[in-house]
Structures are given as structure tokens and as C-alpha cells.
C-alpha positions in Angstrom: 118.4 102.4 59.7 120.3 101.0 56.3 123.8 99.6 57.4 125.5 101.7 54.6 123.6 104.7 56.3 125.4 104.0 60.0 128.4 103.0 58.0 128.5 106.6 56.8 127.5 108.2 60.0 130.0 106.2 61.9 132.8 107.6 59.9 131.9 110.9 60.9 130.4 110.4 64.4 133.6 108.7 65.5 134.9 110.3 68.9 133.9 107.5 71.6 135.5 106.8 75.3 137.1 104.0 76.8 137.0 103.6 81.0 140.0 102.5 82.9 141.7 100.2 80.4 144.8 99.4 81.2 147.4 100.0 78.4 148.5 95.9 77.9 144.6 95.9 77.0 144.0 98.5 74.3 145.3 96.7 71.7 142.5 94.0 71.4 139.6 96.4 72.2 140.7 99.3 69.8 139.0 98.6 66.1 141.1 97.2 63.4 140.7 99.8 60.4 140.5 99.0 57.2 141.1 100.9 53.9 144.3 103.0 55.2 142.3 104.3 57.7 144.0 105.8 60.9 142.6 105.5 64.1 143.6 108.3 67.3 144.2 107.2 70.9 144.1 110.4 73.4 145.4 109.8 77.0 144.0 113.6 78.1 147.1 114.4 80.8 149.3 115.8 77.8 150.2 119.7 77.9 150.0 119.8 73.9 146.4 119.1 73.8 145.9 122.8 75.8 147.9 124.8 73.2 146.7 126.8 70.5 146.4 124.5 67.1 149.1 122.2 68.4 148.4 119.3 66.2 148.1 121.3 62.8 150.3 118.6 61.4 149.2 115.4 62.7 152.4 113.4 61.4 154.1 114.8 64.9 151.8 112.7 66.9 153.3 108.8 67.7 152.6 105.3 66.7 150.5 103.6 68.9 153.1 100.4 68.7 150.9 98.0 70.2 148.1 98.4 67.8 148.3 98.6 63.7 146.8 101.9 62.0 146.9 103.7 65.5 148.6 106.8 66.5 148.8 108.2 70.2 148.7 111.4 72.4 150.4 109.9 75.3 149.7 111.1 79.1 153.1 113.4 80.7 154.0 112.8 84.5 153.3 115.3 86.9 150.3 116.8 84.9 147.8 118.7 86.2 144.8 120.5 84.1 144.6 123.8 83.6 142.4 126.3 85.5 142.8 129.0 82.5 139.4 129.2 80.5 141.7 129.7 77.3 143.5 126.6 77.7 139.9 124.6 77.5 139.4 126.3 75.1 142.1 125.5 73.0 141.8 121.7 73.8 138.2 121.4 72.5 139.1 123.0 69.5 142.5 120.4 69.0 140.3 117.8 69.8 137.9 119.6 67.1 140.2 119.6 64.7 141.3 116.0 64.9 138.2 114.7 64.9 138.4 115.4 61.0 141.5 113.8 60.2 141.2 110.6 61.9 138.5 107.8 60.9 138.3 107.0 65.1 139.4 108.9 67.8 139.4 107.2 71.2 139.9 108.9 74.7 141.0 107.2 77.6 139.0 107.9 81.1 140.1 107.4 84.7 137.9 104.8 86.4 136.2 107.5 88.3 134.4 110.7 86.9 136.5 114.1 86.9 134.7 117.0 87.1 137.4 119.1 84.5 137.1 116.2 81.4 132.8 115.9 82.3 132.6 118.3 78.8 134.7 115.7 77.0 133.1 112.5 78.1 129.7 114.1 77.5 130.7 114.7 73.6 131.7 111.0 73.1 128.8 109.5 71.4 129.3 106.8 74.2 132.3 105.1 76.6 133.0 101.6 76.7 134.1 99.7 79.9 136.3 96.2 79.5 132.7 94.2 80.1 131.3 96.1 77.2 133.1 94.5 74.9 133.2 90.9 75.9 130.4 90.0 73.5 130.8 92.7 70.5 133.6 94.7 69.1 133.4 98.9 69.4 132.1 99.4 65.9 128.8 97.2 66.4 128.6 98.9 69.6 129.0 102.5 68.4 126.5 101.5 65.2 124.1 100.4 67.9 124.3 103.8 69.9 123.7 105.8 66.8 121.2 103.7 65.8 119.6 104.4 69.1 120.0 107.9 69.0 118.3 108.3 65.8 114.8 106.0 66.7 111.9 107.7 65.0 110.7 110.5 67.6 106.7 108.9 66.4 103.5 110.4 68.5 103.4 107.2 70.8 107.0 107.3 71.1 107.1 110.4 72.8 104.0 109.8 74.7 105.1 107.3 76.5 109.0 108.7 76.9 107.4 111.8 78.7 104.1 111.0 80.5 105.8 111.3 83.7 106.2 115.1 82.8 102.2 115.0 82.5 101.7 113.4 86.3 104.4 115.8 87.6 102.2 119.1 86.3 99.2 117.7 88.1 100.7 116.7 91.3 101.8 120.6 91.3 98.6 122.2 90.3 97.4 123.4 93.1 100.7 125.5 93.4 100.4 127.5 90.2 96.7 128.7 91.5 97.2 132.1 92.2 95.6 133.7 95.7 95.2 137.4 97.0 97.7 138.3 99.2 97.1 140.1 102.7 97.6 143.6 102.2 100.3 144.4 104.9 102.3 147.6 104.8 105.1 145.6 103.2 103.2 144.6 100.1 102.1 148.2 99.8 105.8 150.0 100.2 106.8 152.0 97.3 110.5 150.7 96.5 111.5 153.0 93.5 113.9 155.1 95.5 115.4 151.5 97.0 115.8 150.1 93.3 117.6 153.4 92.4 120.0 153.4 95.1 121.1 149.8 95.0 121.2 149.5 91.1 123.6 152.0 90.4 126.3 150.8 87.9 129.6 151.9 88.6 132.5 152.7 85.5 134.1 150.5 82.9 137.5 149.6 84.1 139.6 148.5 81.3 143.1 147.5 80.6 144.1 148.5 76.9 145.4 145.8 75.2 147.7 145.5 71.8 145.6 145.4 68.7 142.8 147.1 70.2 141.5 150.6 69.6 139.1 153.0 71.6 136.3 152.6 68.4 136.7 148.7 69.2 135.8 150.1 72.9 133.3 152.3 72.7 131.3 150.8 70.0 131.6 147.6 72.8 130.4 149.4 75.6 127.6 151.0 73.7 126.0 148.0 72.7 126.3 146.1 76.0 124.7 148.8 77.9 122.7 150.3 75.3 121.8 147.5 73.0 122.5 149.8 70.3 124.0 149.4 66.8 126.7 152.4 67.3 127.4 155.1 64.6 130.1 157.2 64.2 128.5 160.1 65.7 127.6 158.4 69.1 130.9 157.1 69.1 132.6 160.1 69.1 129.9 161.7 71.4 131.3 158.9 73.6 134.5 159.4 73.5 134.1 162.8 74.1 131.8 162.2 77.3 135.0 160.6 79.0 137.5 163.6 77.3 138.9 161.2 74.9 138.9 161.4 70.4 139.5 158.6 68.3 142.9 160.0 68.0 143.8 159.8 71.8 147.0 158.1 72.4 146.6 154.8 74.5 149.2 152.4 75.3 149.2 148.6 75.5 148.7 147.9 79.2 147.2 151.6 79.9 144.4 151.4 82.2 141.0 153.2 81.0 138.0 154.3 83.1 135.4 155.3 81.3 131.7 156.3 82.0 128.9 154.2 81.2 127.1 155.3 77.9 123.6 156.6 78.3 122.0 156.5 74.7 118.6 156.6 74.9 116.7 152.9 73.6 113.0 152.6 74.9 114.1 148.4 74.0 116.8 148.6 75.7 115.4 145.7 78.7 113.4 143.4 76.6 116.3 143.3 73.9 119.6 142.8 76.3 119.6 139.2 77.0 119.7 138.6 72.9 122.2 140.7 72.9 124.4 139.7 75.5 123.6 135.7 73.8 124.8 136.6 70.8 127.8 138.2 71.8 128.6 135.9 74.2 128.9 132.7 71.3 132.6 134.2 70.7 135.6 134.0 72.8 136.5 137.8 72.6 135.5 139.8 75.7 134.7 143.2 73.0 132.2 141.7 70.9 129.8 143.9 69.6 127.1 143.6 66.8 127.3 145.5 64.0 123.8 145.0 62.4 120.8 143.6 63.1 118.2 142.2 61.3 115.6 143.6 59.1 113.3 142.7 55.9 113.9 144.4 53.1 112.0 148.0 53.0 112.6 151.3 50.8 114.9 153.0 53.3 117.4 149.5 54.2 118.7 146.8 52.4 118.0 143.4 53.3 119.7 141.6 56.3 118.6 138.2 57.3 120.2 137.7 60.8 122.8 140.0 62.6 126.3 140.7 62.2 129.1 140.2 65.3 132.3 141.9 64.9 135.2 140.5 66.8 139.1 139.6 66.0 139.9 137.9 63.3 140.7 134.4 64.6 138.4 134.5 67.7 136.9 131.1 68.4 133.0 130.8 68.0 131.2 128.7 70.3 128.1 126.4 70.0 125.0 127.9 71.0 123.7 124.1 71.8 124.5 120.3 71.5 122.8 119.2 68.2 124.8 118.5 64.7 127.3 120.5 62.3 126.4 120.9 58.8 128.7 122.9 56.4 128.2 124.6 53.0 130.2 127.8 51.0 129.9 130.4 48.7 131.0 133.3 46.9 128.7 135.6 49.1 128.5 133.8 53.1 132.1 132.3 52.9 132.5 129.2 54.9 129.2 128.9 56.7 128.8 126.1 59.5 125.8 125.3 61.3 124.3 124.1 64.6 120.9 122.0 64.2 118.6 119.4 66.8 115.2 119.0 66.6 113.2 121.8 65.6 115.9 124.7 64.9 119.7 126.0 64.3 121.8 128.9 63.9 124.0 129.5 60.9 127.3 131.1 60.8 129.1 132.8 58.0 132.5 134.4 57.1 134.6 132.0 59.1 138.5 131.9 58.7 138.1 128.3 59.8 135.6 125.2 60.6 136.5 122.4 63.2 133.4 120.2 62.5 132.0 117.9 59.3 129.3 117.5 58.0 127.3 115.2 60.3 128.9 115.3 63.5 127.6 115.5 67.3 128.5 119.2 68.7 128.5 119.5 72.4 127.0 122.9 73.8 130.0 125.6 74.3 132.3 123.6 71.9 134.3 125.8 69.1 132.8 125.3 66.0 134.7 127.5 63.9 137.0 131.0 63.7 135.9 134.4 62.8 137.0 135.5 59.8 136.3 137.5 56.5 135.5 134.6 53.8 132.8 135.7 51.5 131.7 139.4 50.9 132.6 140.8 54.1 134.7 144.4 55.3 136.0 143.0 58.0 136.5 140.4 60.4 133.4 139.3 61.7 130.6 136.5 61.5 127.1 136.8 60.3 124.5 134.7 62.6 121.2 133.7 60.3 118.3 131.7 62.6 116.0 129.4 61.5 112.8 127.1 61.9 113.4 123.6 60.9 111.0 122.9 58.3 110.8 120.2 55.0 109.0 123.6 53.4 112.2 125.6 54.4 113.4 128.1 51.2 116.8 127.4 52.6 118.5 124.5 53.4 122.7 123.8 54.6 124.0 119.8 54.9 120.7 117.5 54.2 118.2 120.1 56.7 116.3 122.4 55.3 114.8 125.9 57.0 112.9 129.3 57.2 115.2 132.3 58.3 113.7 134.4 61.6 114.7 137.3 63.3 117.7 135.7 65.7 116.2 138.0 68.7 112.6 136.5 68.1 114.5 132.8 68.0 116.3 133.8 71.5 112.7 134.6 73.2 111.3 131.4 72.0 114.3 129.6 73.8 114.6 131.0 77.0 
């Protein structure tokens, strides 16, 4: 690779480890930077790095005194990490954030591995001990990494990386050959009434919370047990299954019980898991879709992905590790995507992106915010799938790709 292309990529691809340095140490093994550049040093026991946007202005974090160009989030006594999934949440998405204001960001890891930072050292594009860098300074080492990273992926390349996956499959052979099996009364036993009696769902239990309404709810618990789009007639048919109207009075904190809808969908097996993928990418327990896709035909317009409604503000998650690429316009809003090898997902209408051009995503980290940027009714995010392809007719960042139905893309991955 060109030097001014790592050079580039290392300005974006910054967020590296260090492992058990000692803090009379840091000083010579953190970069100098050059240019007004301003580097980050996290030490991860620090309650602000678990609340919501805490470092919106970055002029609140401290000099790192010992080194020039440096700021620091220092550790707090008697800190312990959090056990609430929110909290995480929150400090991949700080650490998201800052990862766009600051040319390197550094964190520093005990000398043994802990189990509750394992996301954030796998997202470092790599962590450097004190014996690393007795021959070379961190920015040839991270320029070597990436340049590692990004070998050439040629025909003998991967032949050789994976030819133990070849002996593996014939060494278990013999095991995928099928053979008749005795036919004993228990091979022959009709289970249907069995399935039936044990696979009985029982009701939604649900406390109301503020902000939410019994549409929000229903049109919810339609599609994660129907996998159906909801109209307004089956919501209200809903509704009126469990004596309720849209214009039932709940209070915050109000408990619900309602039945389980029973909508008729002959697709209702072979298209759940999509569903409940999809779905599951934001941080809001009532996500529902809103539209799926479908070419364009006489009776529907166009849609080239499906649509996810949630809160305004709810975080979206990746769907994979691989690497953001942004673009905007009037129509999609702020769009950010997820790409590795072969494919990505698109999403549009965010409030807000925490990723540039360029950089490493970690499965499960938040990406962005639902929002209604773009032509958009409300507060949700459009998810567009696509092949990988230099023939592509769309392209986001420097990748460019043909659009699929997202439920076609989730068979071809699991």
C-alpha cells in the first residue's frame, strides 16, 4: 500500500490499546502529533464514559500534563462496571463519538483480560505492550497492522490461509453419510399433540411506559408474532380482541396483559428470524417494521429495503464488524453504512452518525440514531441491502453495490 494511503487510513482508523503501562511511562510511548492534532488517552474505570452523550463538548475532558497535544479520561476510585445493558450502550457510543474528534485515541488495559472491556479491546485495530515498542514508535506499528489487514485476499492467498478447512471436511466425511434408521416405536410415534401442548405461548405482559401509545403496542406485537406489516384495521381488531380502542386511557407505569395476535400469514415461520434481525439492530424493545420491500409493480410504489419504526433517538446497532462509510441527501437523510467483504447494509434517516468514513466497526456497536432526516413521516430508519459488486448501480464511501431484498440477504447469512 502507498504511504499517503495508510497515512489517510491511519487518521481515521486511530482507536488502538495499550497493556499495563504504568502512568510514569505513557509519556514516551504515546505519539507526538503534529499539525494541531489532539491525541485521547481513556483509562476505562470512569463513570462519565457510561452516560448518555457525556463528552458532547470535549473541551470538559483534562490535559494529559505529562504528554504535549494529549487530553485524558482519568480512572475514579472505587469503580466498578456497570451490569445495566444501557450503560454499555452508552459507553460504545461516547467512545463512538470521540473517535471523530480526536486524531488518536488510546485505551489503557489491565495486564490481564476482563471479560466486561473484551468488546472494547476487540475494536482496537491492535494493543501494544511496553516490548512492542522498544524497536518502533505506535504510528509505524499501527501503519503496519493496517497494512496487514488490507493484504490482497489473491486465489493462492486464501488457498493456503484455509486448506486446513479442506482436511477438516474430509476427516468428517464419513459422518455427514446418511444411514436408515431402525424403525422402533419411538421413531414411529406421532408427536403433534406433544408439540401442541408444550408450545403454547402464554400473554404479553407489559408495563406502559411514558411516550408510548397502545398503536406503538399493538402494531409491535403484531409483527413479532405475525410477521405482518399492521394496518389500521387489524390494529383496531387487536385492540378490540383484548377490550381495548386506540382511545383507552393507560397510564405511565400501568400494567397491560394482552392476548397474543393471531393474524393469519402462511410465511409467517420461514420469514420470523428476518424479522426479529432486523428489529433487533435498534435499542428499543417495540420495534416494528413498517414496510417491506418490493420492486416497483402497477399496484405499489417502489421500496428498496424495509422501513423500522422506533423512537426518535434510539441507538442503531451494527449488524457485523466490517467498515462505515457515510453519504447524504435530500431524499435518504444521513445514511451510514456497514460493509466487509462481499456485502453491507445501508441505513437512512438518522438523527445522528458516530462513525467516518473509513473506520473499523465492531459487531453490536452503535452506529448511528434514528431519526427523520430526509423525506421521512416519522421517526424511523430505512435498511437498503446489498451485494458488493465493481458493476453495483449504487455505491456509498468508495464501495460500490446492487440493492436485494434485506430478507433474501438474512437467508444467505445465516
Amino acid at each position: 500500500m502507498k504511504k499517503t494511503t495508510l497515512d489517510a487510513i491511519l487518521d481515521k482508523a486511530c482507536f488502538f490499546g495499550l497493556r499495563s503501562f504504568k502512568r510514569e511511562t505513557l509519556a514516551t510511548a504515546l505519539p507526538k502529533l503534529q499539525d494541531g492534532k489532539t491525541g485521547l488517552l481513556i483509562e476505562l474505570k470512569n463513570n462519565s464514559l457510561f452516560e448518555r452523550n457525556a463528552f458532547a463538548d470535549t473541551s470538559i475532558i483534562p490535559d494529559f500534563k505529562e504528554k504535549e497535544n494529549w487530553k485524558i479520561i482519568p480512572s475514579e476510585l472505587d469503580f466498578e462496571y456497570p451490569s445495566e445493558k444501557e450503560k454499555w450502550v452508552n459507553c460504545y457510543a461516547n467512545i463512538s463519538m470521540l473517535k471523530r474528534k480526536f486524531a488518536r485515541i488510546t485505551v489503557l488495559l489491565p495486564q490481564e483480560k476482563n471479560d466486561a472491556i473484551a468488546g472494547i479491546e476487540n475494536s482496537c485495530v491492535a494493543v501494544f505492550s511496553e516490548s512492542d515498542l522498544q524497536k518502533a514508535e505506535i504510528n509505524d506499528l499501527l501503519k503496519l497492522k493496517i497494512a496487514e489487514m488490507n493484504i490482497l485476499q489473491t486465489p493462492l492467498f486464501l488457498s493456503a490461509k484455509y486448506a486446513w478447512i479442506f482436511t477438516v471436511l474430509l476427516c468428517a466425511l464419513p459422518f455427514f453419510i446418511a444411514t436408515k434408521p431402525t424403525e422402533e416405536v419411538s421413531n414411529l410415534r406421532n408427536i403433534t399433540n406433544d408439540v401442541q401442548k408444550y408450545s403454547e405461548k402464554g400473554d404479553i405482559v407489559h408495563v406502559f411506559k411514558s411516550g408510548e401509545s397502545l398503536k406503538q403496542i399493538a402494531r409491535f406485537a403484531i409483527g413479532k408474532y405475525n410477521t405482518l406489516v399492521s394496518t389500521e384495521a387489524m390494529i383496531k381488531e387487536y385492540l378490540k380482541s383484548n377490550e381495548l380502542s386506540l382511545d383507552s386511557k393507560i397510564n405511565p407505569g400501568d400494567t397491560l396483559r394482552l392476548k397474543l395476535p393471531t393474524f393469519n400469514n402462511p410465511h409467517h415461520k420461514s420469514a420470523q428470524g428476518a424479522w426479529i434481525y432486523f428489529t433487533g439492530l435498534l435499542n428499543d424493545s417495540l420495534a416494528y417494521i413498517t414496510e417491506l420491500y418490493n420492486v416497483k409493480n402497477a399496484n405499489m410504489r417502489r421500496h428498496d429495503g424495509i422501513d423500522v419504526g422506533a423512537s426518535s433517538g434510539t441507538r442503531i446497532l451494527a449488524p457485523f464488524s466490517g467498515t462505515a462509510w457515510t453519504m447524504e441527501d435530500t431524499r435518504g437523510g444521513l445514511m451510514i453504512a456497514v460493509a466487509r467483504e462481499k456485502d453491507l447494509l445501508v441505513f437512512m434517516h438518522c438523527e445522528q452518525r458516530f462513525y467516518l468514513n473509513g473506520q473499523a466497526v465492531m459487531e453490536g456497536d452503535p452506529i448511528a440514531s434514528v431519526g427523520t432526516s430526509g423525506h421521512t413521516t416519522g421517526p424511523h430508519v430505512h435498511i437498503t441491502a446489498g451485494k458488493i459488486t465493481p458493476k453495483g448501480e449504487r455505491s456509498i464511501g468508495n464501495v460500490r453495490y446492487s440493492v436485494i431484498d434485506p430478507f433474501e440477504w438474512y437467508k444467505e447469512i445465516i
